[in-house]
C-alpha positions in Angstrom: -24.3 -1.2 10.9 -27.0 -2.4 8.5 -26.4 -1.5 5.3 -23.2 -0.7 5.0 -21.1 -3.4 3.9 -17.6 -2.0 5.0 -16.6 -3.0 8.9 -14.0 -4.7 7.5 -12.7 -2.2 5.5 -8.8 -3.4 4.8 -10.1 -6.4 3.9 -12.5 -4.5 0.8 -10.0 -2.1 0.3 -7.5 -5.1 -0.3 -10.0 -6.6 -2.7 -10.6 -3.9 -4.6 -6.8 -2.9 -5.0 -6.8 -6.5 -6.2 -9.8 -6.0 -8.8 -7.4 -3.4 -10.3 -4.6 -2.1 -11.7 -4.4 1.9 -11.6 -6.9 3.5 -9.4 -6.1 4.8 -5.6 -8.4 3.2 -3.5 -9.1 4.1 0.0 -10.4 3.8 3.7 -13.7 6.6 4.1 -12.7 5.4 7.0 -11.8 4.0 9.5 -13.0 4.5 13.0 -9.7 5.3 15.2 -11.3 4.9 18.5 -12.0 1.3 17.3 -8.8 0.2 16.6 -5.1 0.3 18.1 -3.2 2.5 15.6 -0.4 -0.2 15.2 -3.2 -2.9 14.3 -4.2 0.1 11.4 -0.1 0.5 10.8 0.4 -2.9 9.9 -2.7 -3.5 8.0 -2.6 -0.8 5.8 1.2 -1.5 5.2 0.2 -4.4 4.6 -1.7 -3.2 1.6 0.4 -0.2 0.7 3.3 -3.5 0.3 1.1 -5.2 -2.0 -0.9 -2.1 -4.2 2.2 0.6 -3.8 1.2 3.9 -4.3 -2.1 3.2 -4.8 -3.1 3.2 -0.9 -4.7 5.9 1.2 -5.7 5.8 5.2 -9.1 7.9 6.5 -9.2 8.3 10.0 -12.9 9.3 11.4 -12.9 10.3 15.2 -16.3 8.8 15.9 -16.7 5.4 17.4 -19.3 4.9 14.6 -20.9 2.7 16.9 -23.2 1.9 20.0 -21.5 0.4 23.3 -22.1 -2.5 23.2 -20.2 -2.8 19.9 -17.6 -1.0 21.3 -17.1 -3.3 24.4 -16.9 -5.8 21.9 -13.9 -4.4 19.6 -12.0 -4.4 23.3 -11.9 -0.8 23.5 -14.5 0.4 26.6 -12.6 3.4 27.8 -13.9 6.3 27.6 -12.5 8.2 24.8 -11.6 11.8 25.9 -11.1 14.4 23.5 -7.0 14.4 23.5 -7.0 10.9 22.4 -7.7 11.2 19.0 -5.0 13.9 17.7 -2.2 11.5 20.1 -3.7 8.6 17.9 -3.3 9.8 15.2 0.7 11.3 15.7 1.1 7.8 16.5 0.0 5.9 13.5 2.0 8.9 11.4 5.1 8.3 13.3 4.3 4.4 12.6 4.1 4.6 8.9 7.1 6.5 8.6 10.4 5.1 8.1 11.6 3.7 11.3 13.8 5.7 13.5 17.4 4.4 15.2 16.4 3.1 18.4 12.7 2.8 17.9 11.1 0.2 20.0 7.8 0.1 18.4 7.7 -0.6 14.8 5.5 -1.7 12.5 6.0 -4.3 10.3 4.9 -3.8 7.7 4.0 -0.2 7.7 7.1 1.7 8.5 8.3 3.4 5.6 5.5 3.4 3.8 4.0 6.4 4.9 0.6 5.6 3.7 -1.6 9.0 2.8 -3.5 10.1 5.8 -6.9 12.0 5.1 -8.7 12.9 8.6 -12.4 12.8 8.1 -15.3 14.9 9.6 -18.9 16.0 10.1 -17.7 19.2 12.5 -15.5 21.3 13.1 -12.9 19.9 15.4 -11.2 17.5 12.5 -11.5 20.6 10.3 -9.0 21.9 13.0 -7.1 19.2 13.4 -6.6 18.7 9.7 -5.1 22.1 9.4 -3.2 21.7 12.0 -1.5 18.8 11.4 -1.6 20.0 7.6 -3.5 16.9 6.2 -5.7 16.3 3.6 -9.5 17.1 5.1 -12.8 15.5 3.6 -16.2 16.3 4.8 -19.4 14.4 5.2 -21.4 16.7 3.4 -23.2 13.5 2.1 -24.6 12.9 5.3 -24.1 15.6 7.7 -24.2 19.1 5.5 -24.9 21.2 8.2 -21.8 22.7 9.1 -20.0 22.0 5.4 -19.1 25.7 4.3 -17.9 26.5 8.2 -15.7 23.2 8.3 -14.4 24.0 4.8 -13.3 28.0 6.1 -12.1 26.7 9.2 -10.0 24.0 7.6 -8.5 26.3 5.2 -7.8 29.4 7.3 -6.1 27.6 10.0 -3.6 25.6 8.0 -0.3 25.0 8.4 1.9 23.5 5.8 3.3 20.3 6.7 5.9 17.8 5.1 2.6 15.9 4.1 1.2 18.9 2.1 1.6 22.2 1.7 -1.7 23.6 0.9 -4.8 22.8 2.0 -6.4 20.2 -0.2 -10.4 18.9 0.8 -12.7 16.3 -0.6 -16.8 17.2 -0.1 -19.2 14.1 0.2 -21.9 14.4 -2.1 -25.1 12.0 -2.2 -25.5 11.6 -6.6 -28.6 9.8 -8.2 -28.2 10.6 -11.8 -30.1 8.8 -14.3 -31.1 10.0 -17.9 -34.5 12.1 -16.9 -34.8 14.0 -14.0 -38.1 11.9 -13.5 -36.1 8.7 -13.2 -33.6 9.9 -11.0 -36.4 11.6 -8.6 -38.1 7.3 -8.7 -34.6 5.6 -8.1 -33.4 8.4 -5.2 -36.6 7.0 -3.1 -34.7 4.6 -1.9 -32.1 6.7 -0.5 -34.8 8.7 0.9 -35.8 5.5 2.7 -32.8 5.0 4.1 -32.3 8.5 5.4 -35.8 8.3 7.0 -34.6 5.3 8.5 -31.5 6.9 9.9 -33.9 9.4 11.1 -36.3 7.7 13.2 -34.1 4.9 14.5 -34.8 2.0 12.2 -31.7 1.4 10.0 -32.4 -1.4 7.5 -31.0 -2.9 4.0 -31.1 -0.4 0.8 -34.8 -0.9 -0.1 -36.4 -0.7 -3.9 -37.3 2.4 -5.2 -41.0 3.1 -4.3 -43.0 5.1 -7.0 -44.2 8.5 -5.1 -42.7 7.9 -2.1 -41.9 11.3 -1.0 -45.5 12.3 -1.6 -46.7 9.6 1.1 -44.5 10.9 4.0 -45.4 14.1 6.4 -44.2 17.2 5.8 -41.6 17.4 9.0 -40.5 13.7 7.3 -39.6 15.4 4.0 -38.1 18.2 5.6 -35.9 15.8 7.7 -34.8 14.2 4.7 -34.2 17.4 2.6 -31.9 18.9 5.3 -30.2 15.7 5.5 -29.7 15.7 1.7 -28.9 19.1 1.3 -25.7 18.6 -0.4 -27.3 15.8 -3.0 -27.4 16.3 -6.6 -30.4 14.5 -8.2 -32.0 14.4 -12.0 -30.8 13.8 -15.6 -27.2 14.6 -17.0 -28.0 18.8 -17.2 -29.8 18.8 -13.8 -26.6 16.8 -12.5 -24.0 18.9 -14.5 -25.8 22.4 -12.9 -25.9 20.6 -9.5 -22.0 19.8 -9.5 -21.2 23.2 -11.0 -23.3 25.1 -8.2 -21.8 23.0 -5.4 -17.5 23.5 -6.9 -18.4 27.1 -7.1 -20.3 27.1 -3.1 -17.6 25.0 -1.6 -14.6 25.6 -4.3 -13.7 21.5 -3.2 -10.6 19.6 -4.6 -12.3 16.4 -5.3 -16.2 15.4 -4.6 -16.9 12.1 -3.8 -19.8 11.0 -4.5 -21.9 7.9 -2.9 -24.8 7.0 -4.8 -27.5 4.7 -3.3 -29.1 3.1 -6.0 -31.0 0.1 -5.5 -30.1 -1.9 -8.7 -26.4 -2.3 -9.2 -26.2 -1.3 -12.8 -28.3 1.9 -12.6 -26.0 2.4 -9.8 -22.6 2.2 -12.1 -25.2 4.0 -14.7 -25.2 7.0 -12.0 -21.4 7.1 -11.6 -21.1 7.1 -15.6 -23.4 9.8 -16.4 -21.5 11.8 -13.4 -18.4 11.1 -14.9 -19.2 11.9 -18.5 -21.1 15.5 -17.1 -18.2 16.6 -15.0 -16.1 17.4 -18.2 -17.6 20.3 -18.4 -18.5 21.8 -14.7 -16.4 24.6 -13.7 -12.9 24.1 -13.6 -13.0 20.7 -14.8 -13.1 19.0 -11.1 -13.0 15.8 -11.8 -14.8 13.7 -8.9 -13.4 11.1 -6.6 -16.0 8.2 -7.1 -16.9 6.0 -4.0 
């Protein structure tokens, strides 16, 4: 997928858990109908062997792909809608300690019972999550539209689980923060550039920031990209701090995560720091989970 460096994602998240020392660092996520769920067991075993306790396993239910691609990754058959939960039983039951008698085992991978997060943009992992009482995070950062009915779902239908015992939910927020609201506005064009190119079909590279951009597109273009953005949190540290304190009271989340698209890699580890540094004081000091 242009512009998104991550199909490889044990291999990143095995060089970031390398990079470092204390952080968790996770999948956000990978694609289950890609991949054979013992070919997940034993690669993120793999890692949780070499980074213990420092490993965590999204699972998406969307081939995240087109057919071609698909055909490709060996796995052509249609996917029907049973096959995700049984997929995801099975890589549970593979990343748990091994059982007398079991015939399939992953090595490594058993026993480590990697976290599992299920991922979604509906509401049918939002059901699953709760459940199967896992951990549920939301693509609010690029799919708000059913957010606040995922997040209700999720949390009245939960059952407690050996994995967790309330429900506990991460919300994907798109952050351009930058030290004047009018700076922010000029870097976030290029994230508007890639929504519009999500949009309409033609998925490209993160692109420069363009000076007015928003001003040169049609209205039905900017109201594309708005709804798309709906969750995002744009401007300087007290727009940002009134934007993250709005959205923990809307959606009362655990964790956000936040993705921001900044063109320029610094200004992109400036967003994160200004986010960080802010959410000290939102409301009930939820401290964001940074990807």
């Amino acid at each position: 997928m242009p512009g998104i460096a991550s199909s490889a994602t044990a291999v990143l998240v095995g060089h970031i858990a390398g990079a470092t020392q204390r952080i968790r660092v996770g999948s956000g996520g990978v694609m289950l109908p890609n991949h054979a769920p013992l070919v997940v067991a034993e690669a993120f075993g793999t890692l949780a062997e070499l980074y213990p306790h420092r490993i965590d396993l999204g699972l998406g239910r969307a081939p995240g792909t087109d057919g071609l691609t698909m055909r490709a990754l060996r796995r052509d058959r249609p996917e029907t809608e049973a096959d995700f939960p049984r997929d995801v039983a099975e890589l549970q039951r593979l990343l748990a300690p091994a059982q007398p008698g079991q015939r399939l085992v992953a090595m490594p991978g058993a026993g480590t019972e990697v976290p599992i997060w299920l991922l979604g943009s509906s509401l049918f992992s939002a059901q699953l999550a709760a459940q199967m009482g896992l951990p549920y995070a939301f693509a609010s950062h690029f799919a708000p539209g059913m957010l606040l009915q995922a997040l209700a779902v999720y949390r009245n239908q939960f059952q407690p689980s050996a994995t967790l015992a309330k429900p506990y939910a991460i919300v994907g927020v798109p952050l351009i923060a930058a030290p004047t609201d009018e700076e922010a506005q000029f870097l976030a064009s290029s994230t508007y550039q890639r929504v519009l190119g999500i949009l309409t079909g033609r998925r490209g590279k993160l692109a420069p920031p363009i000076d007015g951009y928003l001003a040169q597109l049609h209205p039905q273009e900017r109201a594309a990209i708005a709804d798309f953005l709906a969750c995002a949190v744009i401007g300087g540290p007290d727009t940002v701090r009134e934007g993250l304190t709005q959205l923990a009271e809307a959606t009362q989340a655990d964790e956000f995560m936040l993705v921001s698209d900044v063109f320029d890699v610094e200004l992109r580890l400036r967003s994160l720091s200004i986010a960080a540094e802010v959410q000290q004081t939102t409301t009930d000091n939820r401290a964001p989970c940074v990807s």
